[in-house]
N, C-alpha and C positions, 0 to 999 in steps of 0.2 A: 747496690743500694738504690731505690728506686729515687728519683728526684721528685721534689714536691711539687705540688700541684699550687699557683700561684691563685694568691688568695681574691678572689671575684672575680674568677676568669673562668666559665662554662665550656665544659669540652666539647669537642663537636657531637658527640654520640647522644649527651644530655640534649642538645640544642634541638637536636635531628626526633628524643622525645616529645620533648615538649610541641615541637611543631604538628608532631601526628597525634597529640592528643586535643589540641586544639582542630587540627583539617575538619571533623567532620561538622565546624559550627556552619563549614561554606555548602552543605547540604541543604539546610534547615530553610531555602526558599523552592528548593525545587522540590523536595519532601512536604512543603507547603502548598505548593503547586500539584502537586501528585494528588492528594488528599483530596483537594478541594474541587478539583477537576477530571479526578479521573477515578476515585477510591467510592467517594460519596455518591456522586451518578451513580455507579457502577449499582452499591447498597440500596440506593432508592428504586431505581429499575428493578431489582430482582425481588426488594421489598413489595412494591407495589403490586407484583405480578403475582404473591405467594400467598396476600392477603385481600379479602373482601372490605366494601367500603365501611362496614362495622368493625373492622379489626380483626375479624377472626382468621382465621387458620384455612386458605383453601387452593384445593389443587383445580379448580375450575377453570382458572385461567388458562395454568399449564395443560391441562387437556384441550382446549382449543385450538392447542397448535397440531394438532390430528386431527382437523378442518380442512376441506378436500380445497379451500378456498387458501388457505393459511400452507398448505402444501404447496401449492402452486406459486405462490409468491416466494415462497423459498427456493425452491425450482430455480424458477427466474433471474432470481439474486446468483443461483449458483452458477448457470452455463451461461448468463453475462459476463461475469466475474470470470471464470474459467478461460472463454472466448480471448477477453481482450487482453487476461496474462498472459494466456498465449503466445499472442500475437505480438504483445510490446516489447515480451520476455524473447524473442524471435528477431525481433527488428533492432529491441536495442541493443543485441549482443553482436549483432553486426555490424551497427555502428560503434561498437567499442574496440570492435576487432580492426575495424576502417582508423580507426584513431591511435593502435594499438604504434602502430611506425611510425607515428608523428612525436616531435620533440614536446615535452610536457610544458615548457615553456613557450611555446610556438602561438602564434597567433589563432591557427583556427583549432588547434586544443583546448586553448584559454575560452574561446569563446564558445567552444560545444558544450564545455564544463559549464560555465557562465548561463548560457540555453539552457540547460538543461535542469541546473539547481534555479530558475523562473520557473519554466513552462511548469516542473512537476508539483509546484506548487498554484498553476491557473486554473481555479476549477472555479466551481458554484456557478451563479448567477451572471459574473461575465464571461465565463466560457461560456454557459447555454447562449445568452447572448448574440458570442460573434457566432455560432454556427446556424444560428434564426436569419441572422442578416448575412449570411455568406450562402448557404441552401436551405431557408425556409422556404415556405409556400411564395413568398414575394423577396425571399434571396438574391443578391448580387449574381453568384453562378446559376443559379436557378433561371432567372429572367435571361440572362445573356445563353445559356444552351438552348433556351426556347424562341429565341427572339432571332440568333445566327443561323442554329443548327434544325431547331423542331423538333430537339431531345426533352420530355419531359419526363423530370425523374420522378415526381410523383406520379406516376401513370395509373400505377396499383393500391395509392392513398395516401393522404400523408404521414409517412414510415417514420419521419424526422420525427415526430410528437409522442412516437410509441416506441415499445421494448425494443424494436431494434435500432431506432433513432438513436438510443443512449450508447449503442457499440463504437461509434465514431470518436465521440467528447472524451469516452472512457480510456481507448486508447491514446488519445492525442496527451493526453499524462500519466500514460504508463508507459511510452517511449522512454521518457527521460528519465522516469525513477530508475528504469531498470538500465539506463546508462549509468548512474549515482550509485547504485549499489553496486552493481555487476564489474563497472572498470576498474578498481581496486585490484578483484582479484585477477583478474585478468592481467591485470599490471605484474603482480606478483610471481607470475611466470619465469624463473629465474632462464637468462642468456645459458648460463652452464649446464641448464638440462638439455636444452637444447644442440650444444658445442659436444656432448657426452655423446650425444644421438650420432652427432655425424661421425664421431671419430669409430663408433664402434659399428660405422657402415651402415646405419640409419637413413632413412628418408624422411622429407619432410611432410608427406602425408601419415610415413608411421610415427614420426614422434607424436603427431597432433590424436593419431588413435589410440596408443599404447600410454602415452604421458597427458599429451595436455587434456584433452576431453577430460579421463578419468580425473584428473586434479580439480578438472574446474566445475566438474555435475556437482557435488555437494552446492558449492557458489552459485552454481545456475538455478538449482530446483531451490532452495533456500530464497534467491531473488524472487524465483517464479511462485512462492506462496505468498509474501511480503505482497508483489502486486494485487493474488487472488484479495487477501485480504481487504489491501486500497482500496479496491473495487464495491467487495462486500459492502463495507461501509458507508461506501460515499452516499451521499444524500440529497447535498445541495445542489449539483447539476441537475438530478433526474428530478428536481421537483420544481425547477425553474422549467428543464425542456419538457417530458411527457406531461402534460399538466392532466391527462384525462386519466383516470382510473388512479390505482394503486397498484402496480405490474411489478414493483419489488417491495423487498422488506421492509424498507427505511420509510416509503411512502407508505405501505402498511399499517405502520407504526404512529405517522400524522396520520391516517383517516381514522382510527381506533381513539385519537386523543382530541382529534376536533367536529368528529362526525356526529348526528343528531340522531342518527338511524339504531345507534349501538347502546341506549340508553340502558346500564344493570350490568355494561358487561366495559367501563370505563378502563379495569385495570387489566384489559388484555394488552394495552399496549408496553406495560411489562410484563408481561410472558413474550410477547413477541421480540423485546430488547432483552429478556436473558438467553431467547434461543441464540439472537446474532452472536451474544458475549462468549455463549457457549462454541458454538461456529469457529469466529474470530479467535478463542483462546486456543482452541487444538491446532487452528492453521498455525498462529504464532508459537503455540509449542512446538508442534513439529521444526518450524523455522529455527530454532534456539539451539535445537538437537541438530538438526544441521550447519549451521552455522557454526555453533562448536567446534565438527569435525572438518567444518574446511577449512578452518582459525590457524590447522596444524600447518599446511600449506603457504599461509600466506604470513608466517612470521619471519 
């Protein structure tokens, strides 16, 4: 005979209801946040770009990015962007692998982690900044290699102001993203795969070909879009450091919205923010899709 159930006493299984039908009210700021930040941009950018300044219905915009000018700048964005994941996605997985034997409580792990969730976040206006007063034209290093040595790094112009000026700044925070994303899995490298390898007469360079590479390429190429992406985007460095021209997209974008020269043709600067969106969303699909599959790995 079953025993009763005392009277105003909720079971755990009721409780455990009630609680998950309640959980998603702690949504309703970040789904507030979503909307208003990132949903609505998103509609007015591709709005703006589809439609003339009467309202009507046109693809003019969007044909302007078939502008041998409008190419080029996309270009730009891409093998910057490309270069410096590269390069970060390169460096930082070195230094994750350098930190990989270190106690995760240890002082200089605590503090790589610590660097690195800063720096990935120093961008804009005061990173262009320190690298103006570290090797601008009248830079700290600048003056001191010319003044010691008689090294002048502007030799051939000043590089710092233009597209490839922006390769430096770009990676000096894609080091560290790609230490934040990439040590995780790396972490995840179970001791027992490795204990499997030796017992079955393995080597340490063949676990790392046969096991660990394979496990961690999903993790790598997956970080390695995430930066591309970073990259793509960023805006506020290159518009602080390259101040001449419009040499990528994002600057593109402010000269199409504040230029005088482009009168009739105001809403090309969304056509040029739905091609990034457009850009930006298949890197981070593809990201999603991988990510995914290395998800398997690393639970």
């Amino acid at each position: 005979m079953p025993e009763p159930r005392a009277f105003g006493r909720e079971t755990p299984a009721r409780r455990g209801a009630v609680g998950r039908g309640w959980a998603w009210l702690g949504l309703i700021p970040f789904a507030a946040y979503v909307v208003m930040f990132l949903a609505l941009p998103t509609v007015l950018a591709v709005g703006s770009g589809l439609f003339a300044e009467d309202g009507s219905f046109t693809l003019a915009n969007v044909a302007a990015l078939g502008d041998p000018v409008i190419l080029t700048t996309f270009w730009n964005s891409t093998w910057v962007s490309m270069l410096t994941a590269l390069v970060g996605a390169g460096v930082g997985a070195l230094v994750c692998y350098a930190l990989l034997g270190l106690a995760e409580t240890g002082a200089v792990r605590t503090t790589v982690d610590a660097a690195a969730g800063v720096l990935a976040q120093f961008g804009g206006v005061m990173l262009a900044f320190a690298f103006i007063a570290t090797i601008g034209l009248q830079g700290l290093a600048t003056t001191f290699l010319m003044d010691r040595f008689g090294i002048d790094i502007f030799a051939s112009g000043p590089w710092i102001y233009e597209l490839p000026g922006l390769v430096l700044p770009y990676i000096y925070f894609q080091v560290p993203l790609m230490v934040i994303t990439f040590m995780p899995a790396l972490s995840a490298l179970k001791p027992q795969w490795a204990e499997a390898n030796l017992t079955l007469g393995g080597t340490a360079s063949g676990f790392w070909r046969h096991i660990g590479l394979p496990v961690l390429a999903p993790s790598f190429l997956a970080s390695l879009l995430l930066l591309f992406a970073n990259a793509f985007s960023s805006y506020a460095t290159a518009a602080a450091l390259a101040s001449q021209g419009s040499q990528i997209v994002p600057l593109q974008i402010r000269t199409a919205l504040t230029s005088e020269t482009l009168l009739g043709r105001e809403n090309l600067a969304g056509a040029l923010a739905l091609g990034m969106i457009v850009v930006v969303a298949v890197v981070m699909g593809a990201y999603s899709l991988i990510q995914r599959r290395a998800s398997r790995w690393q639970a």
